[in-house]
C-alpha positions, 0 to 999 in steps of 0.5 A: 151481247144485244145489251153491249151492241146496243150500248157501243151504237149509242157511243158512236152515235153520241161521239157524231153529236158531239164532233160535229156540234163543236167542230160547229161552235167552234167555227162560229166563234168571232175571230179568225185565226189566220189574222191572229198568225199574220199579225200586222200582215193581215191586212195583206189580202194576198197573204191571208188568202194563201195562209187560209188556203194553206190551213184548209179554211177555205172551204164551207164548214160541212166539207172541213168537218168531214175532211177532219173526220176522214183524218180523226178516224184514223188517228190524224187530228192534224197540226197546230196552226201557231207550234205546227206540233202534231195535236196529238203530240201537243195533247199528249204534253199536257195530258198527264198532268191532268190526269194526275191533277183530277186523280188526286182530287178524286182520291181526296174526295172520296178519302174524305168524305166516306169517313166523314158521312160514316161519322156524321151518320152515326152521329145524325143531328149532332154538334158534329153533324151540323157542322159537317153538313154546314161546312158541305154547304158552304163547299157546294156554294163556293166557287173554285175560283175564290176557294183557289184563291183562299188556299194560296193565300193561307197555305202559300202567302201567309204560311209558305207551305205549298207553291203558289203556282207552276209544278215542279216536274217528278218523272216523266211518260212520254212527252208529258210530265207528272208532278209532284203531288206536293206541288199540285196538293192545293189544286187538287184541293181546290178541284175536290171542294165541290165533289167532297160536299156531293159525296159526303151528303149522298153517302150520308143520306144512303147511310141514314136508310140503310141504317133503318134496315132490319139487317142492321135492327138484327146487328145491334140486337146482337150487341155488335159495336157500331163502329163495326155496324158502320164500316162492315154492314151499312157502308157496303151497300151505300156506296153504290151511289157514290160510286156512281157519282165518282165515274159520273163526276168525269165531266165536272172535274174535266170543267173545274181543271180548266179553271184550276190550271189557269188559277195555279199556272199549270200547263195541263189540258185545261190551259191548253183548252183556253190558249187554244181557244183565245188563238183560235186553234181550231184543231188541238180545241177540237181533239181535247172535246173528242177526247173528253167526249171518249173517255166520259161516253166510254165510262158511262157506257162501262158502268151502265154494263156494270148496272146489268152485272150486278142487277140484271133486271135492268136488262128488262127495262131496255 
């Protein structure tokens, strides 16, 4: 109980850092969005200081960011300056198709690379592990931007397999729409790329130590096929880093949707996040870091409790 109370502390207090450190960055950013609603009339001082005294700007960054908090705490994030749609509405739009976008790249990833580091690690410094650790690489170097642009280019333009861009809608929840998975395969592809090559050469590596084990010296003394040895006795317990990885990995497919949408024209959060920021839309920007914020501290905190369930001798290191 100590351990989780000392954990949920530690989540309030990285969620402060992090509200108020982007609500900060956010307001330094050169522009102002009441000239980007006025338009021409910005030049009307009258104008813009009502409309700035209409959307609360008016006061010092410190009593705006209190004022936000009072609201956010008790679910109020407040309204677009430009749709006047609730934030949480706006959000809520666009929220599925991420989750559905980031869940089949993370379902894609682990899909393959599990099996590719067990043949690779079962075939350590062959033709075909060379070539996997080559083709890893060269995922790991590669930008999602020109891997995006290459399976468009292949998949959509030269083979007609797959749509270039948009999604086409397959049910929804709520206000938002979920995909066709055929639809959002070669974003999901583009957005697994790097996350692949990390897991397939952390589980590789784990397998390759786990293999010198003695309880797998004792497997194949008793004649058990390595096909078994791999699956039933050496993958269990390497995975335990890439499991680690796949929650941790939150953060890097929350950072690639935003350029995988806007690449693909997919009206998830990612683009919402760029639009909102090119507008100045302090508000639904603000609410999408709070919410990215949340669900990384949430399932950081979740697997370092699970550290503790499954060994409890992390407990003493606290």
């Amino acid at each position: 109980m100590r351990f989780v109370l000392l954990r949920l502390a530690r989540l309030a207090t990285v969620l402060l850092a992090v509200t108020a450190s982007s609500f900060l960055l956010l307001n330094l950013i050169p522009g102002d969005p009441t000239v980007t609603l006025l338009g021409p009339a910005a030049g009307d001082a009258h104008a813009k200081a009502e409309l700035t005294q209409q959307l609360g700007l008016g006061h010092s960054i410190p009593v705006r960011y209190v004022t936000w908090l009072g609201h956010a705490v008790q679910g109020d994030f407040g309204r677009s300056y430009f749709t006047q749609d609730t934030v949480v509405r706006s959000i809520s739009e666009r929220l599925p198709l991420t989750i559905e976008l980031m869940g089949m790249a993370e379902v894609i990833a682990l899909g393959v690379a599990i099996p590719l580091a067990l043949i690779a690690a079962a075939r350590a410094n062959r033709w075909f592990d060379k070539a996997s650790g080559a083709v890893t690489l060269a995922l790991l170097g590669m930008p999602p931007f020109i891997l995006g642009i290459l399976l468009i280019y292949v998949f959509a333009v030269h083979w007609h397999l797959f749509p270039s861009s948009g999604q086409t809608p397959w049910f929804h929840i709520g206000n938002g729409v979920v995909a066709t998975p055929r639809s959002l395969l070669l974003p999901a592809i583009t957005l697994a790329g790097s996350q692949l090559a990390v897991f397939s050469r952390v589980l590789r590596a784990d397998l390759l130590q786990t293999l010198r084990s003695d309880f797998i010296l004792a497997a194949r003394a008793k004649g058990i096929p390595t096909r078994r040895i791999m699956t039933h006795h050496a993958l269990r317990p390497s995975l335990f880093s890439v499991m680690t990885l796949a929650v941790l990995s939150l953060g890097a497919l929350v950072g690639g949707s935003v350029i995988v949408e806007n690449i693909f024209a997919l009206p998830g959060m990612g683009r919402l996040i760029v639009t909102s920021i090119f507008k100045r839309d302090y508000l639904i920007v603000q609410a999408s870091v709070v919410l990215v914020a949340v669900i990384f501290v949430v399932l950081t905190s979740l697997l370092e409790i699970l550290y503790v369930v499954v060994d409890p001798r992390t407990r003493r290191s606290e």
